[in-house]
C-alpha positions as CSV (number, residue, x, y, z in Angstrom):
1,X,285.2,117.1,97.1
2,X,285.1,120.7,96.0
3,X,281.4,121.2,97.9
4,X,284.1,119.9,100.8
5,X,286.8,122.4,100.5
6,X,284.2,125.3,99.9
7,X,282.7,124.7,103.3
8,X,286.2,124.4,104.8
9,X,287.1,127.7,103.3
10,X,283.8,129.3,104.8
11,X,284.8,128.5,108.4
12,X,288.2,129.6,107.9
13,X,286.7,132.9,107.3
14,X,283.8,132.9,109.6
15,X,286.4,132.2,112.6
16,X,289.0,134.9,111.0
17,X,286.4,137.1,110.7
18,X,284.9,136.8,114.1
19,X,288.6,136.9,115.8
20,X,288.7,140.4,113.6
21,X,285.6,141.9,115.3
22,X,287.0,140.7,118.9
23,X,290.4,142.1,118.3
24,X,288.6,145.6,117.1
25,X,286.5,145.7,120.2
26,X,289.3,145.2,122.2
27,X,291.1,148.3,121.1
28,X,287.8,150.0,121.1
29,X,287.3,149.5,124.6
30,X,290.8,150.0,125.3
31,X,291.0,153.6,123.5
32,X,287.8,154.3,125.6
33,X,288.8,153.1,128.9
34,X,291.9,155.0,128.3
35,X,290.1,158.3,127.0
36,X,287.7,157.5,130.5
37,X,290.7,157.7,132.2
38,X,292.0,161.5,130.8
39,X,288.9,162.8,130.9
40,X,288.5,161.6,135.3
41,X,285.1,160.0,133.9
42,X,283.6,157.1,135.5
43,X,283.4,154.0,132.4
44,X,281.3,151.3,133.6
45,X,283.4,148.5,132.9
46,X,281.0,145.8,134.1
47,X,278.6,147.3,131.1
48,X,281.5,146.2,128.8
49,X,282.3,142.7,130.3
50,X,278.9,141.9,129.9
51,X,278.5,142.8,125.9
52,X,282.0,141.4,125.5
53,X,282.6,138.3,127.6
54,X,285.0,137.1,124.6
55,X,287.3,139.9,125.5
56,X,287.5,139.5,129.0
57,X,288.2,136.3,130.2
């Protein structure tokens, strides 16, 4: 029962975790789309969809 609840616990944070790092590269890519876009700089967006599929559906 406890090895049970331990391995419970673990997911919990693995997925929390993970939904972290997602919701971090979203506002970094956001912050530098938006910088892209003051400084009239091309951002290859396609380059971004591809390392973060997660973040764009």
């Amino acid at each position: 029962m406890n090895k049970y609840k331990k391995t419970v616990i673990n997911i919990i944070l693995l997925l929390s975790s993970t939904l972290l790092t997602f919701t971090m590269a979203e506002f970094a890519l956001r912050y530098a789309y938006k910088e892209s876009k003051f400084l009239k700089k091309p951002l290859n967006v396609d380059l971004f969809r591809a390392a973060y599929p997660a973040v764009y559906h």
